[in-house]
Structures are given as structure tokens and as C-alpha cells.
N, C-alpha and C positions, 0 to 999 in steps of 0.2 A: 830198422831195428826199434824205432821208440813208439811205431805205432805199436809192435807186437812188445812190448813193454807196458804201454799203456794198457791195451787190454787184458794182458796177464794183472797187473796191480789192481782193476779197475773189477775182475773178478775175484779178486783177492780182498778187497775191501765189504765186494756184497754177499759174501760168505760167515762175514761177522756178524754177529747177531749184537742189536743194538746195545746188550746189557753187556759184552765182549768189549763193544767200541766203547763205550764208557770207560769199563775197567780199564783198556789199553790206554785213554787218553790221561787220566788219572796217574796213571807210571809213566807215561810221557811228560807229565806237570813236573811229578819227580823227581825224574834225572835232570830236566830244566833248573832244577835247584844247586844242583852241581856245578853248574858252567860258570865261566867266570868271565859272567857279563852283567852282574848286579847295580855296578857303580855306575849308570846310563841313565842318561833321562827322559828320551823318548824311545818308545817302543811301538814298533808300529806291529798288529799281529792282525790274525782274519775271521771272520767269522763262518762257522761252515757250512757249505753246502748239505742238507742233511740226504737228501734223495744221491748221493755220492759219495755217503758215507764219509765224508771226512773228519779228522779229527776234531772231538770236541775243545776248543777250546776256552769253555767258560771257567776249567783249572788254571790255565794259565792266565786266564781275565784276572781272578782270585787273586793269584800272586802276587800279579803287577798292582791290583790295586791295595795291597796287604803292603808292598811295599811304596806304596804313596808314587807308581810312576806317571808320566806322563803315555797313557794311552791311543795309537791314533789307527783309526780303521779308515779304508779308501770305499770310495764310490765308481763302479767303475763306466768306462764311454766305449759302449759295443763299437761305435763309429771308427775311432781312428785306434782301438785297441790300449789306451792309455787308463789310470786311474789318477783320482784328484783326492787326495788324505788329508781328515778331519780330528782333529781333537775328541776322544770321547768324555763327553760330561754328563752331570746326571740328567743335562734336557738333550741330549739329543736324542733323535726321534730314530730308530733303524726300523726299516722299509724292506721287504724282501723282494727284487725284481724280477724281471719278467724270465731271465734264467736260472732262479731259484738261490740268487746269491742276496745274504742279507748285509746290510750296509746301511752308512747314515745316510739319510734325508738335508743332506748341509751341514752346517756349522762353522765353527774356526778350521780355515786353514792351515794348514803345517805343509811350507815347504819339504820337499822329500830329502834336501840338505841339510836339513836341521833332525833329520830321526839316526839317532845311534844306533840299534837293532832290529832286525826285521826279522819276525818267523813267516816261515814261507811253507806254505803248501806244495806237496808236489805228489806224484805218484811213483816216479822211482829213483835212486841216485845211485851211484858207485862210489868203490874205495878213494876216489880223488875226489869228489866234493859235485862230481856233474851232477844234473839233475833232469830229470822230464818230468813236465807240466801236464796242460792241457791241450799245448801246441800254439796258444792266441800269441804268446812272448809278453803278456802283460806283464809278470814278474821282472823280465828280461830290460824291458823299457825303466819301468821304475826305479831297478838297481841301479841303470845308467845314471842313473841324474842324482843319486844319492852320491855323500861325500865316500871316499874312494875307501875310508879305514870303517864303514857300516861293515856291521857284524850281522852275515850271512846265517841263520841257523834255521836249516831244514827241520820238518816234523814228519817223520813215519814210522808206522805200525810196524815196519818191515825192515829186513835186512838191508844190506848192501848189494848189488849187481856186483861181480867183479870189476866190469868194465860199460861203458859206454861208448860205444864208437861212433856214430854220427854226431857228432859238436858241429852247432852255428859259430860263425864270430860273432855272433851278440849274445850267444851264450854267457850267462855269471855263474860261475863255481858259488859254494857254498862254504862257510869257511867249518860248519860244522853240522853234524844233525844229529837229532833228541830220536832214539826207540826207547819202546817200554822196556829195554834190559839194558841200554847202556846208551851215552853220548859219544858217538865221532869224529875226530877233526883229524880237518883235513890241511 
């Protein structure tokens, strides 16, 4: 079920015409304004893959740094599947690699213990908070090692699934996620 998920959303995404995926990302920043995850000091978010249409999120860059947060983007290791996340400041350097994902070039580390929110990329979820990726479990790893009360918040263009029925146990729920018409929680 999650690969034909995958490829449903992943058609769904390159059906948007760039000036679309802006506007949608733009109402996503939005309703991100609604949630009531303001009072945080680290925010870890992504930068996106453009050739996979993902959400733009230099709105929600905007925000967090409107609102004076602490920013932190990862770098990620094709080898064991893990990422290692950076502090973004005005030197650090982002590098796009060799799978198209852009990211820092180093800098300060940030324990994944110390980030209170993390927006999360994905391509589908349902009414409980499940979510499908891109199938690596990078997200999956990193949540593990964050502190247990990190706020989960998904970002998509798109509806709910009713349901998701194949779950890992290293599957991480979501505890909410941002469309362009409304926020979810789950």
C-alpha cells in the first residue's frame, strides 16, 4: 500500500505547476501561523527537493526567522541512512548533493535532543497522524533520538488518506499537519 501511495502523491505533486506550488506553500506558511507551537526555540525544518516538487519552504524560513528562532537544517549520510543537524546562520554554506537535496556544508551542531519542533516532509498521511516518506526511514531514525514531547508537524499540499494500513514499529506518528486549507492534529 505505501508504494502505490507513494506514486499516487508523487504524481500528484508533478501535476502542479510551479506558480501553484508556491501559492500552496504560501498557505501552508499560513496555517503554520495558527498552531500552537510559537513558544519553541529550536525548529528544525527542510529544504526542498525541487525536481520532487516539494514544498517550498523559504515561507516558513521567513517566519521562524521573523520570529527570532533558532533554525536547524540536517545534512544527510546515504551510507547508514542517518542525518546530522546544523544551526542555520547567516555563514553557513548549503550545498545541493548528489540526490538533489540541498543542505549545510557543516557548522554548529545541534543535538537532535535539544530541537522542540520539527517539520517533516512526506508524501502521504492519514486521519491518525501516520505518515509515508520516501521509504529511506531517515525521518523515522531522527525522531527516535529526539526528546519524546518534540512536536511532530507534517507539511502537505494534500488531503488525509483515511487510513494507512501497513505501519513499521519504527514508524513516528505525527502529532499534526499544515495543508493549504486547514491544520490537523492528530
Amino acid at each position: 500500500m505505501k508504494q502505490e501511495l507513494r506514486k499516487k502523491y508523487k504524481n500528484l505533486r508533478n501535476a502542479l505547476t510551479l506558480e501553484k506550488l508556491d501559492e500552496l506553500s504560501l498557505e501552508i506558511a499560513n496555517q503554520a501561523l495558527s498552531l500552537d507551537i510559537w513558544e519553541h526555540e529550536f525548529y528544525h525544518i527542510f529544504l526542498p527537493i525541487e525536481r520532487l516538487r516539494e514544498i517550498n519552504t523559504e515561507f516558513l524560513l521567513s517566519i521562524l526567522g521573523g520570529k527570532d528562532k533558532n533554525i536547524v537544517l540536517s545534512s544527510s549520510d546515504f551510507n547508514d541512512n542517518t542525518m546530522k543537524h546544523y544551526l542555520l546562520t547567516d555563514s553557513t554554506k548549503i550545498v545541493v548533493n548528489k540526490y538533489g537535496i540541498p543542505e549545510p556544508a557543516g557548522g554548529i551542531e545541534i543535538p537532535a535532543r535539544n530541537i522542540d519542533v520539527v517539520f517533516i516532509p512526506l508524501l502521504a498521511y492519514d486521519q491518525e497522524g501516520n505518515r509515508v516518506g520516501y521509504g529511506k526511514g531517515f525521518y523515522d531514525r531522527f525522531l527516535s533520538q529526539c526528546k519524546s514531547d518534540v512536536v511532530k508537524v507534517g507539511l502537505s499540499f494534500f488531503e488525509p488518506e483515511e487510513e494507512i494500513i501497513v505501519k513499521n514499529s519504527q514508524d513516528i506518528a505525527l502529532n499534526s499537519c499544515i495543508t493549504p486549507k486547514k491544520g490537523y492534529h492528530f
